[in-house]
C-alpha positions in Angstrom: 4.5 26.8 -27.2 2.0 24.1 -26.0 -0.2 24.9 -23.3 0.0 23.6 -20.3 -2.9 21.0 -18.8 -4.6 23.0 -16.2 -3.9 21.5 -12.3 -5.2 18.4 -11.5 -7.9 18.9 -8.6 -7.0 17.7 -4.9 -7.6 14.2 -3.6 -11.1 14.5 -2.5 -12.6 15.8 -5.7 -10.3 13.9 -8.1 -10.8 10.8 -6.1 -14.6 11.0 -6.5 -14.0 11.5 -10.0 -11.7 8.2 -10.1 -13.9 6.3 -8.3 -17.0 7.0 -10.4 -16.8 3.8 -12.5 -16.3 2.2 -9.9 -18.4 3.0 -7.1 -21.2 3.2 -10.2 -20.6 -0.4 -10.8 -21.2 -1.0 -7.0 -23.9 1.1 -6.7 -25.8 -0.8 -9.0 -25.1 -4.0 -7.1 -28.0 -2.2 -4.9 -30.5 -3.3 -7.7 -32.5 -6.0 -7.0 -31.0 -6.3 -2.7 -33.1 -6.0 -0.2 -33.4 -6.0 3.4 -35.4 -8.8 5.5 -38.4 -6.8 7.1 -37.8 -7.6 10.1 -34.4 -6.7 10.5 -35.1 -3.4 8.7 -38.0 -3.1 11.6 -35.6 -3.7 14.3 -33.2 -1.1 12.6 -35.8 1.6 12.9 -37.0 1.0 16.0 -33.7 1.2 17.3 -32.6 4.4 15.5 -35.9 6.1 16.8 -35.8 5.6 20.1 -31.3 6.3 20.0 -32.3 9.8 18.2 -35.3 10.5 20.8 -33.0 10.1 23.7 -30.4 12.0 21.9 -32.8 15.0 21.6 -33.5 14.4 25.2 -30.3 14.7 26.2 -29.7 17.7 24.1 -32.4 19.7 25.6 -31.0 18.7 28.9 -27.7 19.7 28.6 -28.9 23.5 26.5 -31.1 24.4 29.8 -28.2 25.1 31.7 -26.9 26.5 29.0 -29.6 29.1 28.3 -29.5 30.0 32.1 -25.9 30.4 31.8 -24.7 27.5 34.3 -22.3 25.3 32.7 -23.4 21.8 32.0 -21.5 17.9 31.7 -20.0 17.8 28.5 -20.4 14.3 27.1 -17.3 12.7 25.7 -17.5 11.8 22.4 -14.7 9.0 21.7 -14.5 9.3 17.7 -11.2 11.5 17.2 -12.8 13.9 14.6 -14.7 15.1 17.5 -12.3 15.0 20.6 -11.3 18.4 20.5 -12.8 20.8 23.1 -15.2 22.7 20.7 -17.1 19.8 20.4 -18.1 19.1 23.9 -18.8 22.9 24.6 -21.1 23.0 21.9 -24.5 21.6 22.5 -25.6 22.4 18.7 -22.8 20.7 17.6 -22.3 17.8 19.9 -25.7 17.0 19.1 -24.6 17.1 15.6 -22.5 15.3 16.1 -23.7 12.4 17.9 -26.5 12.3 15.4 -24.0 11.6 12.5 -22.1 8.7 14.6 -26.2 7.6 15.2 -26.7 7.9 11.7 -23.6 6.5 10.4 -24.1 3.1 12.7 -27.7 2.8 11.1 -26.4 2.8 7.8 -23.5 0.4 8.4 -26.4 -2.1 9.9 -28.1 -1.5 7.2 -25.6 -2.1 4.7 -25.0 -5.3 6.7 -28.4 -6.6 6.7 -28.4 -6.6 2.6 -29.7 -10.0 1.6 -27.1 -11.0 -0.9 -23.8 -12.9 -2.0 -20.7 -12.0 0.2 -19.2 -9.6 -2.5 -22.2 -7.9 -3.2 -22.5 -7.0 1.0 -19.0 -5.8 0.9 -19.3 -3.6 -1.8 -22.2 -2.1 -0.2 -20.6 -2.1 2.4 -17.8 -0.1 1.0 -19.8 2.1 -1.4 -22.1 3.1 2.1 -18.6 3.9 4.3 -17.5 6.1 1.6 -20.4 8.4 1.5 -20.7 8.0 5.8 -16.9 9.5 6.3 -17.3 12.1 3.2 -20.7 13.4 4.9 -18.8 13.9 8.6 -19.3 17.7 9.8 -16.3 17.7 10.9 -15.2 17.9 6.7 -17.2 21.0 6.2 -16.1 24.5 7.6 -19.7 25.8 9.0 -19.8 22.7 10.9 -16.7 22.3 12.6 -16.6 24.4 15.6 -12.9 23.6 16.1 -11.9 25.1 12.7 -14.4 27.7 13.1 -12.8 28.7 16.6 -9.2 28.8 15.2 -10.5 31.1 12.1 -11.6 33.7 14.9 -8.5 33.2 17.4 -6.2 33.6 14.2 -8.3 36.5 12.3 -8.7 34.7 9.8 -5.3 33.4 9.3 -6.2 29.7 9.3 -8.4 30.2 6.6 -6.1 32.4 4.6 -3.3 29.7 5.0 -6.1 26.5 4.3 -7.0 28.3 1.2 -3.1 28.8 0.2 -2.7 25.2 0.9 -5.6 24.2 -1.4 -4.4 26.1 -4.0 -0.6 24.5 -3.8 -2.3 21.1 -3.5 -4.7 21.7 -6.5 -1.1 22.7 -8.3 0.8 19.5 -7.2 -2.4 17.4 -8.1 -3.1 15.8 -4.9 -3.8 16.2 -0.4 -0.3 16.9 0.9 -0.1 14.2 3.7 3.4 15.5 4.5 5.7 18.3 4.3 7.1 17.4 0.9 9.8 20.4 1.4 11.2 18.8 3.6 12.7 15.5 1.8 14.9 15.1 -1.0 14.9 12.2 -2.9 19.2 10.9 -2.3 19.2 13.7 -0.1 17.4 12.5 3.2 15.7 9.4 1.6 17.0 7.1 -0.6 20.2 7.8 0.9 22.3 4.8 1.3 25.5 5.5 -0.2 25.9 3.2 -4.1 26.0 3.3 -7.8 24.3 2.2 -10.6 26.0 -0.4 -12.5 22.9 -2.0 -15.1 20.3 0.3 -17.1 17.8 -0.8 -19.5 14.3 1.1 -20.2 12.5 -0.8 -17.6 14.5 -0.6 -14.8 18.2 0.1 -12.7 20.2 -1.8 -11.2 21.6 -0.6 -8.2 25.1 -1.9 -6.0 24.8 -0.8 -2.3 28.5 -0.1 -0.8 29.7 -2.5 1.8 29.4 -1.8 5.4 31.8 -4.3 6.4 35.2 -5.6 5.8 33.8 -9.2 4.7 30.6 -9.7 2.3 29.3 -13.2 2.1 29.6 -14.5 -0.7 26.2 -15.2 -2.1 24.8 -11.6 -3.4 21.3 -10.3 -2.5 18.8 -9.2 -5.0 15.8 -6.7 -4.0 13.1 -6.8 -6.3 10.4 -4.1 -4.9 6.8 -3.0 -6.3 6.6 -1.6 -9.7 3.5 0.4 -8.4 5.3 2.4 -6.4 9.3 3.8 -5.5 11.8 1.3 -4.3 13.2 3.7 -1.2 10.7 2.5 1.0 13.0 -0.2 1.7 15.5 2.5 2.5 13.8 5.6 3.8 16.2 6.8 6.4 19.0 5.1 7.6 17.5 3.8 11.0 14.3 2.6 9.2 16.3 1.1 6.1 15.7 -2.4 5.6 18.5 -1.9 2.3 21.3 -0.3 4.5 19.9 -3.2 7.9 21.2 -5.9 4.8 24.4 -4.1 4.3 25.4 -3.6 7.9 24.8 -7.8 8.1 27.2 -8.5 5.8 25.2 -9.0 2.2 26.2 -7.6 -1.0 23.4 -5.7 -2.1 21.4 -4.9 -5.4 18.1 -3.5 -6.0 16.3 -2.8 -8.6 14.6 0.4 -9.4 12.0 0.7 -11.5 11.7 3.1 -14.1 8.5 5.3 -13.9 6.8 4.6 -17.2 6.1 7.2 -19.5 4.4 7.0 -22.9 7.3 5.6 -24.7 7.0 2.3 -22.7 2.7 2.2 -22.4 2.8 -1.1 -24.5 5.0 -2.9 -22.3 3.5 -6.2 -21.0 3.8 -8.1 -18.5 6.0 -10.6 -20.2 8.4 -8.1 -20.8 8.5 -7.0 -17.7 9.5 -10.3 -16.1 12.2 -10.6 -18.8 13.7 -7.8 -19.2 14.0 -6.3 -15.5 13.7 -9.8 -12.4 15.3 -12.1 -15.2 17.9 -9.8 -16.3 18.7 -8.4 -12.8 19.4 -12.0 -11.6 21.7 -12.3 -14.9 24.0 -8.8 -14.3 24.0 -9.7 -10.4 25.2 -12.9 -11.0 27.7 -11.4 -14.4 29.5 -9.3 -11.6 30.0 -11.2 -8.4 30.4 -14.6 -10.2 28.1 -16.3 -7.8 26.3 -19.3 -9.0 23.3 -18.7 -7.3 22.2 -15.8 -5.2 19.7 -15.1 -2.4 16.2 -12.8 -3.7 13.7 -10.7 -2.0 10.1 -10.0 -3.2 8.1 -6.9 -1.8 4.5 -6.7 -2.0 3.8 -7.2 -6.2 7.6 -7.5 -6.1 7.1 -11.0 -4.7 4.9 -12.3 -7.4 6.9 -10.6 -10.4 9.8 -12.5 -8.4 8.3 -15.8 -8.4 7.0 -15.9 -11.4 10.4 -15.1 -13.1 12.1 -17.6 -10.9 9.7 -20.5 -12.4 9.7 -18.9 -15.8 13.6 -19.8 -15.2 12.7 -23.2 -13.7 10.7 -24.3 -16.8 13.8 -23.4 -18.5 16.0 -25.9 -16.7 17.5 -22.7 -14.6 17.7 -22.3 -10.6 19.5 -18.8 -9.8 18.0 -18.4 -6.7 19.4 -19.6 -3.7 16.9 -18.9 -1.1 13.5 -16.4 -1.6 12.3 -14.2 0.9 8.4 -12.7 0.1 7.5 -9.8 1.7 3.6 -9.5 2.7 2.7 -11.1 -1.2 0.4 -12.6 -3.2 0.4 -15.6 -4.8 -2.7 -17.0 -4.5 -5.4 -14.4 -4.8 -8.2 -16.3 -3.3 -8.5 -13.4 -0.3 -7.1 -9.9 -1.9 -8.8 -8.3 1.0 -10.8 -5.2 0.6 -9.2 -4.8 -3.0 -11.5 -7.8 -4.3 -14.8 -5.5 -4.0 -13.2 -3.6 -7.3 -12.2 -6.0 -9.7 -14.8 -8.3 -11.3 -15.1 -9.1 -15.3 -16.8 -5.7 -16.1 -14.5 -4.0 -14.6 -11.4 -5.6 -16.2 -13.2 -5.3 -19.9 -13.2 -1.9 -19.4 -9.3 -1.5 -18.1 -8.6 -3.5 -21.1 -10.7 -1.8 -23.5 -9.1 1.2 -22.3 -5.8 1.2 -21.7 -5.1 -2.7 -22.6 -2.9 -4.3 -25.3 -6.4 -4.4 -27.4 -7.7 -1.0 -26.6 -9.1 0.6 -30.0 -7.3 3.6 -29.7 -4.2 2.0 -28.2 -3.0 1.1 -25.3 -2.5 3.7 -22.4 -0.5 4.1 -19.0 -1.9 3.5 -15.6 -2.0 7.0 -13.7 0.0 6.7 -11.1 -2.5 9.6 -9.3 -5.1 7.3 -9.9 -3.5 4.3 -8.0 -2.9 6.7 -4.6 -6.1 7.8 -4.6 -7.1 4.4 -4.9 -5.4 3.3 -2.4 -5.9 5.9 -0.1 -9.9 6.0 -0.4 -9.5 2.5 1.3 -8.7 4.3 4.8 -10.3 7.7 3.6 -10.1 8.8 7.2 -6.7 8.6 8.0 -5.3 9.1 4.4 -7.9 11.9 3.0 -10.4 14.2 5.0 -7.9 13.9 7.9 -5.5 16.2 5.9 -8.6 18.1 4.4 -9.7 18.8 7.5 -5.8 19.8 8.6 -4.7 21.3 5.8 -7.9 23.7 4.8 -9.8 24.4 7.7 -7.7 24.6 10.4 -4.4 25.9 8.2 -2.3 23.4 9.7 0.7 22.4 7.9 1.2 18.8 8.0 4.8 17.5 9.8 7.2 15.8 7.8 6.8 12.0 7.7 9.4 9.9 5.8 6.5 7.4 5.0 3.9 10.0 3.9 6.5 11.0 1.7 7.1 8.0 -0.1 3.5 7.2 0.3 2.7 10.3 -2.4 5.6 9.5 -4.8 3.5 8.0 -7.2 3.9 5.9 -10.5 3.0 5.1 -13.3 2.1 1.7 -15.1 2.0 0.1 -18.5 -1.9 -0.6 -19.3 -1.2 -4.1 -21.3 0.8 -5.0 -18.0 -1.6 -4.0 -15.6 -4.7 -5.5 -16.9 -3.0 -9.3 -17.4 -1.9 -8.7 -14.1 -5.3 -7.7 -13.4 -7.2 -10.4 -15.0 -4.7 -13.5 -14.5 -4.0 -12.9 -11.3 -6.9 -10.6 -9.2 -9.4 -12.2 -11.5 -8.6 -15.6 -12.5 -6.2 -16.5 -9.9 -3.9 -18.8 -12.2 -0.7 -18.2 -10.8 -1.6 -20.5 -7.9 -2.0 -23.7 -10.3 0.7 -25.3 -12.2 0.6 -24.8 -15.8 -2.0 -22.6 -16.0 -0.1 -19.5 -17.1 2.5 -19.4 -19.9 4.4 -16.3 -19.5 7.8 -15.9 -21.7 7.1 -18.7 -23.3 7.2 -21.2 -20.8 4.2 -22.8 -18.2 4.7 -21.1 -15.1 4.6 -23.5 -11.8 5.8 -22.6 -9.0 6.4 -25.5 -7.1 9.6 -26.1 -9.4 11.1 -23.0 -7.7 14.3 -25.4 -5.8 14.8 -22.8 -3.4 14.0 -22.3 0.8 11.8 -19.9 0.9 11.1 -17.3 3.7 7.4 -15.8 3.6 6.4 -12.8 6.2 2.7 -11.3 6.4 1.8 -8.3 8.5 -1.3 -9.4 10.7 -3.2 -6.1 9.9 -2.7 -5.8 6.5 -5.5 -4.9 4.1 -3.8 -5.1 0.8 -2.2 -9.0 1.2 -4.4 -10.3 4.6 -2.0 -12.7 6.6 -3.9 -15.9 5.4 -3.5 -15.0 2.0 0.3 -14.4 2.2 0.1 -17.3 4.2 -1.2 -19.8 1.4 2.1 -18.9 -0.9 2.7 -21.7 1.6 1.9 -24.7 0.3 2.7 -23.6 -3.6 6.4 -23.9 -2.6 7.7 -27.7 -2.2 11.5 -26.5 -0.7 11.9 -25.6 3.1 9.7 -22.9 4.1 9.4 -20.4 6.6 6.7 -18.3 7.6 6.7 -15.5 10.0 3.9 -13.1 10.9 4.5 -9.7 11.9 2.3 -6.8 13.5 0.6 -3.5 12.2 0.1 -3.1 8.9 1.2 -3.3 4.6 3.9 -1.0 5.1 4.7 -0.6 8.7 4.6 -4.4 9.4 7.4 -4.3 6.9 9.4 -1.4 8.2 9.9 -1.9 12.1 13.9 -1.7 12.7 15.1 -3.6 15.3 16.2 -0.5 17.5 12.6 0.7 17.5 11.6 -1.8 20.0 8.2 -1.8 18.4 5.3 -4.0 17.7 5.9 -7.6 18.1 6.1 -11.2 15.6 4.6 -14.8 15.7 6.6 -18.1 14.5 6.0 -21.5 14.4 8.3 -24.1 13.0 5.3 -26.3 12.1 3.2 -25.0 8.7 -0.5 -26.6 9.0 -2.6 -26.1 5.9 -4.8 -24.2 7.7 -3.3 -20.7 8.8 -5.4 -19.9 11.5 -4.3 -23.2 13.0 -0.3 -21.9 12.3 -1.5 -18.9 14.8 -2.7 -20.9 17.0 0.2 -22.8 17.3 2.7 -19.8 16.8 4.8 -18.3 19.9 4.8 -14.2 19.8 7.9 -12.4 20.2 8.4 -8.5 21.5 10.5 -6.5 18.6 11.1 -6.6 15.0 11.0 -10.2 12.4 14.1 -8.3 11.2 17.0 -10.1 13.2 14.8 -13.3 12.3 15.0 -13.1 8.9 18.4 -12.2 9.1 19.3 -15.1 10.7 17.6 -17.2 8.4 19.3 -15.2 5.7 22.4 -15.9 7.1 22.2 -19.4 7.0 22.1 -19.1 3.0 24.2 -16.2 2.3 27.6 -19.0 2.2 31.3 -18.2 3.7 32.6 -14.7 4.0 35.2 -13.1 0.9 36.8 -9.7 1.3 34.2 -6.6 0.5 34.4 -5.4 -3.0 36.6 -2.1 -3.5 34.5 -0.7 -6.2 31.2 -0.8 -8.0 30.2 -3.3 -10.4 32.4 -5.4 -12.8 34.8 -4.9 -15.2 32.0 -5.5 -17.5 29.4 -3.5 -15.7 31.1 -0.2 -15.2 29.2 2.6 -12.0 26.7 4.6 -14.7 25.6 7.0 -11.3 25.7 7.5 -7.8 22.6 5.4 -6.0 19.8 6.7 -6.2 20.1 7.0 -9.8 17.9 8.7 -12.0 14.7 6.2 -12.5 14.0 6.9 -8.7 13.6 10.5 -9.4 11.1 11.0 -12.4 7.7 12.0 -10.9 4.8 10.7 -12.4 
């Protein structure tokens, strides 16, 4: 019997492991930087005399301590130090204060750097790492909240903490949820469907009508390949999939298959042929429609276009109307994503796990790309749950998101790194010609389709303005909407929520902080927005199908299928 690979450590130390090539390549941006003098003057000036009236302070409020009166506990506003053992501490609200003292000095420090803007961001970034690791609130014997609970419970906390350690070091990552809890088809994933198209890249999934009539121009989903395609139907009151259905759309998705090492040589060619191209094909095969109406999520939106103008080079126009969700097509602004990817670190992908590796090509860990991702909001997606999870012995709740959100996959290396130089890199997507991809020079402006763009305004991974210059690549009728919060829960506000809020303006300027300026904000979801745009190309309404598929394309499953299901 072959023995089994030991566990894979939990987020924090895998992540630092990850992040080593990395974060070594930004460290040594720090060669040859320097800080004017005077600024780094004023910097210590300023940190001495904030530290001396912290100590101040300190002794002030441990005299009343020491005589046993009880003294003003000051508030300390960062939430990793709100709770009540804080502020009753001296020793460790001083500590406290003189982290959050020491963390600002280093973040004006990192932003004095005399350099290029990259360079300062990955300083920047490279700094903020090591400020939120180093927090005493991360470390047992100096967090007086986790200490506290460890003598209230008897130890229990830490007895649970360390059992929670030990079933994350098992499953190979933090536990941001309780994964118990959901069920893959079960509780998510759970619009009721069938799969009626299979190949080794990806399924194709038929969504069961919610209504008498269907219009009669199909839908196509095409979501990210870099992660699970239920986040567009988590539950059914935050399902965008099953919100289609109930307005009238025949609905397919694809789901991607989670590559293992019988598909590591894909590329990105095949990709866009054999899965976007060949969905639009079988949807169109069974419901006869001419043309249909597509939806691109996130890296979905740019496999999406650039199929649809592979298809428009070939004298082809299947779509009717295309809806991007928060993409990219032009990669001038990737956000906080652009501090990783430079020449060096794209040889080395390729060299790697690329087509022209020497010992192959490999796959993409799909570990590696959550911990990736959530090192970009460490906080909130890392030592928050290490601090939960270990020290206190808190079990995290169930969260549909956080569930999804640690679903990982897998990817192709040849795939990843042309996607990683052409696009991230060279940015050629963006000018006509400049790619061939199946064959054919990829342009989008020959896309002969309306097209309806969304960006969330907080988004980190796709920044507004950059989803907001797909813009002007398109030639058709366009339609851009901007929506609050963030990547994901920008995306997924249902309607019944009554949550956040959304901008539009009929009027597209070049400039897109000109289209704000312009735009009118609206309380609520995009969602009925979009579906009244959506509406308008979806054609007359025809009975609803009876049964899956075609006479040609026969039900292989019930939805979810299995695709959805394979773990990385």
């Amino acid at each position: 019997m072959k023995a089994k690979s030991p566990p894979s450590m939990p987020d924090p130390v895998q992540g630092a492991q990850m992040f080593g090539n990395a974060l070594g390549e930004i460290w040594k941006t720090l060669q040859g930087v320097s800080l004017a003098p005077e600024a780094l003057g004023g910097l210590q000036s300023e940190y001495l005399k904030s530290a001396t009236a912290l100590w101040n302070d300190s002794l002030t409020a441990l005299s009343p301590a020491m005589a046993g009166q009880s003294a003003p506990a000051p508030k300390l506003k960062d939430r990793r130090f709100a709770a009540s053992e804080w502020a009753a501490n001296p020793a460790a609200t001083y500590m406290a204060q003189m982290y959050l003292l020491n963390s600002r000095t280093l973040m004006q420090m990192a932003d004095s750097v005399q350099g290029d803007p990259k360079t300062k961001a990955r300083i920047r970034f490279a700094v903020q790492q090591w400020i939120d690791a180093a927090s005493p609130s991360n470390y047992l014997a100096t967090n007086p909240e986790a200490l506290q609970r460890a003598l209230q419970t008897q130890g229990e906390s830490l007895s649970k903490g360390m059992q929670q350690l030990m079933d994350d070091m098992r499953k190979g990552h933090v536990s941001q949820t309780d994964e118990s809890v959901f069920e893959v088809g079960r509780n998510v994933a759970s619009s009721e469907g069938a799969v009626v198209f299979e190949n080794e890249l990806f399924q194709l999934i038929e969504y069961k009508p919610l209504t008498a009539k269907v219009h009669e121009r199909p839908m196509l989903f095409v979501p990210p390949c870099i992660n699970k395609y239920y986040i567009l139907d988590l539950q059914p009151e935050n399902s965008v999939i099953r919100y289609t259905v109930e307005q009238g759309h025949r609905v397919f998705v694809v789901s991607w298959r989670n590559p293992d090492e019988s598909l590591k040589d894909k590329t990105w060619d095949d990709y866009i042929e054999n899965a976007p191209i060949k969905a639009i094909d079988v949807v169109r095969q069974i419901t006869k429609a001419e043309t249909i109406n597509t939806l691109g999520f996130c890296v979905g939106g740019t496999i999406l276009s650039t199929a649809l103008a592979v298809l428009a080079a070939r004298g082809e126009h299947p779509a009717h109307s295309v809806t991007l969700l928060t993409t990219l097509l032009d990669f001038s602004d990737t956000g906080i994503l652009d501090i990783f990817v430079d020449e060096a670190l794209v040889k080395v992908r390729e060299m790697t796990i690329g087509a022209d590796a020497p010992s192959g090509p490999g796959l993409l860990k799909g570990q590696e790309l959550a911990t990736t991702f959530s090192f970009l909001r460490p906080n909130d997606l890392v030592w928050n749950y290490v601090v939960g999870n270990y020290l206190k012995g808190e079990a995290p709740p169930p969260f549909d998101l956080l569930y999804w959100n640690g679903d990982s996959t897998n990817l192709p290396g040849p795939m990843y790194c042309w996607y990683l130089r052409h696009m991230y890199l060279q940015n050629e997507l963006r000018k006509p010609g400049a790619l061939t991809v199946c064959g054919q020079k990829v342009d989008l402006g020959r896309i002969k389709a309306p097209v309806y763009i969304y960006g969330s305004r907080e988004d980190h991974i796709v920044p507004w303005m950059a989803a907001y210059r797909s813009v002007p690549l398109f030639k058709g009728k366009r339609r851009f909407v901007l929506g609050a919060s963030g990547h994901i829960a920008g995306v997924i506000n249902p309607p019944a929520q009554r949550k956040r809020s959304h901008w539009t303006n009929d009027t597209l300027p070049d400039d897109a902080q000109a289209w704000f300026d312009g735009a009118t904000e609206h309380a609520g979801s995009w969602w009925p927005d979009w579906a009244a745009w959506l509406k308008a190309q979806a054609g007359g309404q025809v009975a609803a199908p009876r049964t899956y598929g075609s006479r040609g394309f026969k039900a292989i499953e019930p939805a979810p299928g299995r695709y959805v299901k394979a773990k990385a």
